[in-house]
N, C-alpha and C positions, 0 to 999 in steps of 0.2 A: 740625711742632712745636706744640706748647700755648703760648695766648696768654701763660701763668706765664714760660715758660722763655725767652721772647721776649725780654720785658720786663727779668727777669731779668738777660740778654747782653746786651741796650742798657746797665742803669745799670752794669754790671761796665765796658764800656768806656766809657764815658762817665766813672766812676771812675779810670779810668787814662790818661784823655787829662788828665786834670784834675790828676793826680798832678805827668804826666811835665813841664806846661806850667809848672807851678808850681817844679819842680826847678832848670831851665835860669834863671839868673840874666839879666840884662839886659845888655846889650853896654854896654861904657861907652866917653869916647872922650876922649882926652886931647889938646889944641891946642899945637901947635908956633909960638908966634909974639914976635916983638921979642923974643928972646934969653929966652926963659920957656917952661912948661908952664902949661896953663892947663885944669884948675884944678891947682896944685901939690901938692896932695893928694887921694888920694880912697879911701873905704874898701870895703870891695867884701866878697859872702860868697864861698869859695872855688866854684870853678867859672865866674866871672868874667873876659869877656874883655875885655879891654882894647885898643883899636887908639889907635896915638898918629898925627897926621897932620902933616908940617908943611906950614906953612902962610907959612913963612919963606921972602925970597927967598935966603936961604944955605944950605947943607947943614947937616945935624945928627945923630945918631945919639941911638938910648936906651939904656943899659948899666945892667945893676945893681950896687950896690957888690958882693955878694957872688957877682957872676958866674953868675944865675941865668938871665941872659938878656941880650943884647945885639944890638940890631938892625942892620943893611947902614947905610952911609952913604946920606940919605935925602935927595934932593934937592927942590925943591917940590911939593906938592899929595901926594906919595908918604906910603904908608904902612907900618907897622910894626904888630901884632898880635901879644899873648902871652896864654894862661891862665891864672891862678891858680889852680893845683888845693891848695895847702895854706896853712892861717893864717899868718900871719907878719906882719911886715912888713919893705915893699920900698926900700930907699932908692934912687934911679936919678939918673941925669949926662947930657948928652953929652960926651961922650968928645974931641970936639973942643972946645966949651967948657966945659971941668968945672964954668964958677961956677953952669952951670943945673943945677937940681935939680928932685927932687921924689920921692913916696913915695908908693905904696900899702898900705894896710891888708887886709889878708884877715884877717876874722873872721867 
């Protein structure tokens, strides 16, 4: 091959690792602790994944109000992970204690 077309095929893929790494949003991570989500809010772009962990010595579940997703009953240190693949927003519970809340944003 010609040093042109070399060089060429490097920045093509060099362009497309750069693309793909920037596409993939950042993992975010939501704390299960003293009867809360911690942070109880958080906004996210779509393709964002989300792991909630608790961190409580009691079980807990994450549900959403509109049934998008809802996690196993999650006993300590265990976790739960979901996607946001479309905008909206998420209002979520546990299920065993409704008064805990909390919401994500996809925008």
């Amino acid at each position: 091959m010609r040093p042109r077309i070399i060089i060429g095929i490097f920045v093509s893929a060099c362009f497309i690792v750069a693309v793909a790494a920037q596409s993939t949003p950042a993992p975010v991570n939501v704390k299960i602790d003293n009867f809360t989500f911690g942070p109880p809010e958080v906004t996210v772009p779509p393709g964002t994944t989300i792991t909630w962990t608790n961190r409580d010595d009691i079980p807990h579940t994450v549900a959403s109000s509109d049934k998008a997703f809802k996690s196993k009953v999650m006993d300590t240190d265990e976790k739960y992970a979901f996607t946001f693949a479309s905008p909206g927003t998420y209002a979520y519970f546990c299920s065993i204690h409704p008064k805990m809340t909390g919401k994500v944003i996809v925008q």
